[in-house]
N, C-alpha and C positions, 0 to 999 in steps of 0.2 A: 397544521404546519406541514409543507411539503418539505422533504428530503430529495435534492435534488445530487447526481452525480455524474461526472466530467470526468473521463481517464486522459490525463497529458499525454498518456502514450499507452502500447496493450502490448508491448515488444518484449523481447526473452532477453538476457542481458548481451548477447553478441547479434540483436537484431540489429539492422541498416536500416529499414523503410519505415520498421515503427519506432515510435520512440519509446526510452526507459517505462515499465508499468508503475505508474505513478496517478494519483487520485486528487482528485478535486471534490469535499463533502459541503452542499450550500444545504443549510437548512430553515435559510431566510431570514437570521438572525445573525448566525458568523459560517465563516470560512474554516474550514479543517482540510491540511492537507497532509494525503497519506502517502509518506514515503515523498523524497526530494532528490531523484537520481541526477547522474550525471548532464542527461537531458532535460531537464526539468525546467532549468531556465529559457533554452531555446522555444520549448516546446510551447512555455506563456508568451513568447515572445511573440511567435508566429499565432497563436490565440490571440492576439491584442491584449492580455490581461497582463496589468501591472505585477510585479514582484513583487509589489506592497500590499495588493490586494489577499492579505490572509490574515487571519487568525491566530492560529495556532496551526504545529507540525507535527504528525506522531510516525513516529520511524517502528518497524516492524524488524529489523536488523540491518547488519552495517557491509554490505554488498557494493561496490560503487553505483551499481543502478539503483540501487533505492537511500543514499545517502551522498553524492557523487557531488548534489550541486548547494549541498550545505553550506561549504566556501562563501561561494558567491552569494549566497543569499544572506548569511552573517555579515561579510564585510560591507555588502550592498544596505543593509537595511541599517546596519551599526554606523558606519562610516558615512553616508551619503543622510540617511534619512533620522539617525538619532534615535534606535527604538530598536533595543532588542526581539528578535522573534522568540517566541514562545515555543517550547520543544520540550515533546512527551517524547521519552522514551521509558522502558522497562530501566529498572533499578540496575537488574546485571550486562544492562548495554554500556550505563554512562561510564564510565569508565575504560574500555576498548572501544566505542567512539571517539573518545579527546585523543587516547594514547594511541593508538593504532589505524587511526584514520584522521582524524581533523586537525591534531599537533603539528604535523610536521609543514603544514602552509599555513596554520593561520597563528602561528604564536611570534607572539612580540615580546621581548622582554620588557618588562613592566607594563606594557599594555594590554596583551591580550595572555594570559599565560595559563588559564583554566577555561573548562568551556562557559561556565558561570560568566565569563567577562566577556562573551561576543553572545549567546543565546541565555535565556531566561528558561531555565533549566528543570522542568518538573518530572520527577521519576514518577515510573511506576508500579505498581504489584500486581502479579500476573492473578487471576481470576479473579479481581475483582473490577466489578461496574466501575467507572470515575466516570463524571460529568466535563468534559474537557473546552468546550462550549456552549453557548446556548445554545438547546436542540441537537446537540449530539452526544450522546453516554455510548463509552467504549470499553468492554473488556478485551484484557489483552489472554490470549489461549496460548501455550506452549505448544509448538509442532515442529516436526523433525527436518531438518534441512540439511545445513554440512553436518557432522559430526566435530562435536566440541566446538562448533557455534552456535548460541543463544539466538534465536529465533520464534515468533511472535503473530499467529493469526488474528483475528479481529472479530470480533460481535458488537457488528453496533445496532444501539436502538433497540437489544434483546430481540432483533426481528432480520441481520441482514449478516452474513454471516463474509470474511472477507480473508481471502486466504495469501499468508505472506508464500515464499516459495517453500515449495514443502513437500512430504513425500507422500504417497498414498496412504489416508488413514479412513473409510468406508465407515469406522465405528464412529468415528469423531461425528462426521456429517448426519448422520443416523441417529444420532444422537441428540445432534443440535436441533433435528427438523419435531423428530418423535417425541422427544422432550422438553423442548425448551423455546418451541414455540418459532424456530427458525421461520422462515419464507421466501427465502433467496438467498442463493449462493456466488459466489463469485472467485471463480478459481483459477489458479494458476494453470497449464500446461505444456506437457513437453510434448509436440508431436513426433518428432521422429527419435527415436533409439530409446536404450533401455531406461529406466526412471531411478538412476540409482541417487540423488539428490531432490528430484521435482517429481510430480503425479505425470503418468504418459497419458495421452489419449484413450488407447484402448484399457488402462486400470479405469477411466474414470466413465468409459463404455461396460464396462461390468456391472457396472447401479444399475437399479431396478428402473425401468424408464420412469414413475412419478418421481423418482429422483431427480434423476438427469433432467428433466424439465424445469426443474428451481434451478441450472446450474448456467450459468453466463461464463464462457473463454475468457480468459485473458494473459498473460504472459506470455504468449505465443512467438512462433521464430517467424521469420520471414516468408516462411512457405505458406503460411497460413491460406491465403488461394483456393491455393490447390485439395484443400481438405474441406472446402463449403459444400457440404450438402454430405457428410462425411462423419458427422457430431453426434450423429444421433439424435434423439429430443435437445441436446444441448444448445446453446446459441453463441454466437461469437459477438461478444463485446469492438465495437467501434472506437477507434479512437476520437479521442474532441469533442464527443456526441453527446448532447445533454441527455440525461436520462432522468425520470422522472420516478424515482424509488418504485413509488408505491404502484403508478398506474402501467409502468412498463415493465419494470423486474424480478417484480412480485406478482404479476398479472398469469 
């Protein structure tokens, strides 16, 4: 079974030319997609790929770039096509999802008045594996992002390791590769200024280079450019761009 992946977008959340960093997982049997930003819809749009074409959603935290276009994609799939989407989140999301992001546009009295009644709602518990479709198992990892917000790295396949926005943690990576069988990274970064909420460039230039060779860009600002050939062993993630798990990101 091939694990193929598509970034809707590789953009930092006030990028312009990329769009929101948001995930497309096909593992040839279902659709997973990671995170649902603001962009998200536009972004399949200009792909040709239907909004209906998915599976299941797993949100990593509640950012408007990485939950932004939840709206439209509830009232689109609920409303037009009759079929709630199915939506992982961690257990101490659901709740500051509905109340703090999704309530205030999409609630109807008596129609829509909990998130249960527009999305098919399955929580989850942080380290542990769940099977979320066929050919894809996901553990969710705690990592550090805002303070006093609940935020959500990714390991999936116990082999691909997928980082929500987060702060420099060296031990974490280290960890994941040394022990537990990682083979490709995929990380956020901040290229320019200091990293007091996301990993900078130069923290994630400090790994040992067979590090930074498992390690694929993505969040990035708009300068990004200007910084090719700049990374180190590291690579920069493409927007749109199929990729093929095993024989490209893990190679």
């Amino acid at each position: 079974m091939t694990l193929k992946l598509q970034m809707l977008g590789t953009g930092s959340a006030f990028a312009k030319t990329h769009y929101n960093n948001n995930a497309l997982l096909d593992s040839g049997e279902a659709k997973l997609f990671i995170d649902f930003g603001t962009t998200a819809p536009l972004a399949l749009h200009h792909m040709g790929l239907p909004i209906t074409d998915l599976d299941a959603i797993i949100i990593t935290h509640i950012h408007a770039d990485h939950v932004g276009g939840l709206e439209e994609l509830g009232f689109r799939m609920s409303l037009i096509h009759g079929r709630k989407p199915v939506l992982y989140v961690a257990e101490a999301l659901v709740e500051p999802l509905w109340e703090q992001t999704l309530k205030g546009g999409m609630y109807q009295k008596g129609m829509i008045e909990r998130m249960g009644d527009i999305f098919e709602v399955r929580p989850l518990v942080p380290d542990q594996a769940t099977d979320l479709v066929p050919g894809i198992r996901v553990e969710l990892i705690p990592t550090k992002h805002i303070p006093g917000k609940d935020s959500y790295s990714l390991f999936i396949n116990e082999r691909l390791f997928y980082s929500a926005d987060m702060t420099f943690n060296p031990e974490l990576l280290t960890k994941l590769v040394q022990e537990r069988g990682c083979r490709a990274i995929l990380h956020e970064v901040q290229l320019l200024g200091e990293g007091a909420v996301h990993t900078t460039l130069d923290e994630l230039l400090s790994l040992p280079p067979e590090l930074q060779q498992m390690i694929h860009l993505m969040h990035y600002g708009d300068e990004i450019e200007s910084f090719r050939g700049c990374t180190g062993e590291m690579r920069i993630l493409e927007q749109q761009r199929i990729y093929d798990v095993e024989q490209e990101l893990e190679a």
